[in-house]
C-alpha positions in Angstrom: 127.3 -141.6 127.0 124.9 -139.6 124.8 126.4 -138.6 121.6 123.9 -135.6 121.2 121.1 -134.1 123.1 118.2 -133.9 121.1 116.6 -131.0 123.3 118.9 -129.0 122.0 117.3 -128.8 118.2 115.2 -126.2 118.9 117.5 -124.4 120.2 119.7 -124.7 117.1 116.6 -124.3 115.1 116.2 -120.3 116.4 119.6 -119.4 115.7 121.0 -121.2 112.9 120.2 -119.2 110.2 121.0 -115.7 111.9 124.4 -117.3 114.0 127.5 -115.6 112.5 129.1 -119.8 113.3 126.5 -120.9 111.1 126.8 -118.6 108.4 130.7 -118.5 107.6 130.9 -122.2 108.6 127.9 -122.3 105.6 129.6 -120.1 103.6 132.8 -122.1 103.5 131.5 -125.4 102.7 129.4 -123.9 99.4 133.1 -122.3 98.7 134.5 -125.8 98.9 131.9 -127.6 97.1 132.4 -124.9 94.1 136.1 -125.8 94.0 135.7 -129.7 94.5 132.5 -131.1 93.1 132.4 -131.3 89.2 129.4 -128.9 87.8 125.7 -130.4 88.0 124.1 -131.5 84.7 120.4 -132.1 83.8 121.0 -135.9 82.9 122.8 -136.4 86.5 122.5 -134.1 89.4 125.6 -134.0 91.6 124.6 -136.1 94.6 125.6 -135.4 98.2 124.9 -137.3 101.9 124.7 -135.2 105.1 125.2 -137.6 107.9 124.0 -136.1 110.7 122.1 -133.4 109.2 120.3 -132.3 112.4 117.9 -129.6 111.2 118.9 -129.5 108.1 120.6 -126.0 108.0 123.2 -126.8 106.0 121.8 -129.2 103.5 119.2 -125.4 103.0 122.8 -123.3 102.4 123.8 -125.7 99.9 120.9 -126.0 98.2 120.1 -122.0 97.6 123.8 -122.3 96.5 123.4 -124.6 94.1 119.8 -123.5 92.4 118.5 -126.7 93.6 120.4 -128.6 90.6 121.7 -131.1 93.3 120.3 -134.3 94.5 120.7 -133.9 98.6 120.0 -136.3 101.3 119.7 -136.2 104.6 120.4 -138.5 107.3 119.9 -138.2 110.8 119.6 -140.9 113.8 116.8 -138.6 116.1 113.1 -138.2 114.9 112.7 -134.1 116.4 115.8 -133.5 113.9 114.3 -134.3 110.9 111.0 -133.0 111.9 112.6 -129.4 112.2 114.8 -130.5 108.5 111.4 -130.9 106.5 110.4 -127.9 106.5 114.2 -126.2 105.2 114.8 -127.9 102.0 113.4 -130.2 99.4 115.9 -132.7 100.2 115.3 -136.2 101.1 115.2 -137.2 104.8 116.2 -140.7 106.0 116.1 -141.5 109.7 119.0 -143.8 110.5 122.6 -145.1 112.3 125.2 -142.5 111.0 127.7 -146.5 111.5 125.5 -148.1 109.4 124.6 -146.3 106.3 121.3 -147.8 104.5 122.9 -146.7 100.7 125.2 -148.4 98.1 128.3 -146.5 96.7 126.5 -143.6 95.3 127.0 -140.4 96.1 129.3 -137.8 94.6 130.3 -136.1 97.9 129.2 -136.9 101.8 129.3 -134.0 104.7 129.9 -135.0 108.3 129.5 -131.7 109.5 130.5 -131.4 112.9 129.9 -135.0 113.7 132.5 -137.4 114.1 133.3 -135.4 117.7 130.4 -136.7 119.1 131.6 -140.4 117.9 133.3 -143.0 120.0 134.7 -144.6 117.0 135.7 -141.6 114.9 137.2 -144.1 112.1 134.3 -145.8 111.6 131.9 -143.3 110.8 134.1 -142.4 108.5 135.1 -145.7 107.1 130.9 -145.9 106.5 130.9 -142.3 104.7 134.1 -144.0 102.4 131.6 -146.8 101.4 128.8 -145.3 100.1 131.2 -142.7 98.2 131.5 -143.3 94.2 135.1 -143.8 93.6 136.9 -140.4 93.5 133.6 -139.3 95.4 134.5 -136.2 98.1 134.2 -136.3 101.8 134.3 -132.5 103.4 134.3 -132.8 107.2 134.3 -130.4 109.8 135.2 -130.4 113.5 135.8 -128.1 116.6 140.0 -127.9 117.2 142.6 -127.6 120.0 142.3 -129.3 123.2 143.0 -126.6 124.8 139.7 -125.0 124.1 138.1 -127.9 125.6 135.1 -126.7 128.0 131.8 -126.8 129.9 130.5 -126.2 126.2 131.8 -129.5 124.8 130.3 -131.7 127.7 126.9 -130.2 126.9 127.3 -130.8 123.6 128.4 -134.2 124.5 131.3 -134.0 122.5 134.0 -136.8 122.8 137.2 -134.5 122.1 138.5 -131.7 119.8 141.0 -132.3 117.5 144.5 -131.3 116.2 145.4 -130.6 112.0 147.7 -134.1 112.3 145.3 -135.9 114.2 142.4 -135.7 111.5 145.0 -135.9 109.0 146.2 -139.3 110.2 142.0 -140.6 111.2 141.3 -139.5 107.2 144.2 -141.3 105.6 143.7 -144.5 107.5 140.1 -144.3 106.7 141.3 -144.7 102.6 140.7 -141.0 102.1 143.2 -138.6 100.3 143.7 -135.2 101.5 143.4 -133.0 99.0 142.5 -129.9 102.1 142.8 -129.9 105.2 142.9 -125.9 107.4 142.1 -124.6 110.2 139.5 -122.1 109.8 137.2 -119.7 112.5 140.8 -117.7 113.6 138.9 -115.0 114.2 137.4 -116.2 117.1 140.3 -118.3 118.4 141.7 -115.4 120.8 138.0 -114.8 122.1 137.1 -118.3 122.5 140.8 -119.1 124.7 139.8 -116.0 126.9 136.2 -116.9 127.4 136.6 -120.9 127.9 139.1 -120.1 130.3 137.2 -117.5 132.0 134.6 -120.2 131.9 136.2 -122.5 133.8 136.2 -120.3 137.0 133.7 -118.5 136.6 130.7 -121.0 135.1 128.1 -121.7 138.0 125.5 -122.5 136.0 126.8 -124.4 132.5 123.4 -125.2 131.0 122.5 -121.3 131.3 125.8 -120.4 129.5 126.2 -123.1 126.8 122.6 -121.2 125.7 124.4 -117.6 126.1 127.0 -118.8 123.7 124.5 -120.0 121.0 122.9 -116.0 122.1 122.2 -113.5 118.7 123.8 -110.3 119.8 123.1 -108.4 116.6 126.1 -105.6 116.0 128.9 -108.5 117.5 126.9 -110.8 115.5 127.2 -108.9 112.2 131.2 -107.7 112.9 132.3 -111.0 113.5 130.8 -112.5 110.5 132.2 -109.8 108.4 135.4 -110.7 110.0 135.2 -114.4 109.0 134.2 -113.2 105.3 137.2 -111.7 105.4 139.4 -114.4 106.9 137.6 -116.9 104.3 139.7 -115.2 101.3 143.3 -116.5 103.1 141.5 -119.5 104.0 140.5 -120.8 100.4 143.9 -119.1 99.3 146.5 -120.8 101.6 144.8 -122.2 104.6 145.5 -120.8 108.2 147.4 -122.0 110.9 145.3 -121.8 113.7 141.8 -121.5 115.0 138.4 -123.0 116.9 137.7 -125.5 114.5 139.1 -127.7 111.1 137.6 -128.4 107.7 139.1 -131.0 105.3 138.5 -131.9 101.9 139.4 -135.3 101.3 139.0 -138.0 98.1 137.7 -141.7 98.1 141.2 -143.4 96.9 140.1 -146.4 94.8 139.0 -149.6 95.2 
């Protein structure tokens, strides 16, 4: 099975930077990174890995974030991805196998930004992000949530599965991480998304033509919904929230 569809980069490409998903799920890792990384200095520039970078869009959010005062790398297995990535940041770009990672323990933090779903082996993706980590390095991962949403969008995105809070708990612990966050996050869309995937399943003649109606800009819904997720990101960072379409965990390379 395919674990992405590289015709779908262009696609991703139009919308990414206007997508309300995009934006808060942008917005949230910067948040994260404020409260987890240690500050960048001139003699050494905080590093971070993005394995499976795709176009590069959020490797471009970190960077504005960070003045450009972080050393960022890219890393993607499909050539039309880091075509499209080249021209978003001044990162470096490295084509290759998100299970077999062509770098030595370096970095200070590695993003697997909704990746691991489209993994058969989950755990050894991650097990590959742990290795090239410095000691006490940071992994932030995110991924879509509940089973129950599971729909025609998922197969197109060739997804594997969606996961539960345990669940990634447990896959990051036995992967020699410590969990120092782990939430739900998007609750905002949670009661749309269960009405419209459900709808979906019924009512979905054509799922190629909606999967691309999902990733659709409608610009007032588009704006509301990411003020509602600004919102919802001030409980998030606070206490975490118990439900919602996807997960986002911090977690720490234990030693040794």
């Amino acid at each position: 099975m395919r674990s992405f569809d590289p015709g779908y980069f262009p696609v991703l490409r139009r919308v990414e930077k206007r997508h309300f998903w995009f934006r808060a799920r942008n917005d949230v890792i910067t948040r994260l990174l404020g409260r987890w990384l240690p500050s960048p200095s001139p003699s050494r520039p905080t590093s971070l890995l993005d394995i499976g970078c795709g176009n590069g869009n959020v490797l471009r959010a970190i960077e504005e974030w960070s003045g450009g005062r972080m050393f960022l790398v890219g890393l993607d297995p499909f050539r039309e991805a880091l075509s499209n990535a080249r021209s978003s940041t001044i990162a470096e770009w490295v084509q290759g196998d998100v299970m077999a990672l062509p770098f030595k323990q370096y970095f200070d933090a590695v993003g697997l930004f909704d990746v691991i779903e489209h993994i058969e082996d989950d755990r050894q993706v991650l097990e590959a992000a742990h290795r090239v980590l410095r000691p006490g390095g940071i992994l932030l991962v995110t991924v879509p949530a509940n089973e129950s949403l599971w729909s025609y969008f998922d197969v197109l995105a060739c997804h594997k599965r969606r996961y539960g809070k345990e669940q990634l708990r447990e896959l990051l612990v036995r992967s020699g991480f410590e969990i120092q966050f782990l939430s739900y996050y998007m609750a905002v869309t949670y009661p749309i998304l269960l009405v419209w995937r459900r709808l979906g399943r019924n009512l979905v003649s054509d799922p190629d033509q909606s999967g691309a109606t999902d990733l659709r800009v409608y610009p007032v819904a588009n704006e509301l919904l990411f003020w509602a997720l600004s919102i919802e990101r001030h409980l998030l960072l606070w206490q975490g929230l118990p439900f919602g379409t996807s997960l986002i965990a911090v977690a720490r390379r234990t030693e040794g």
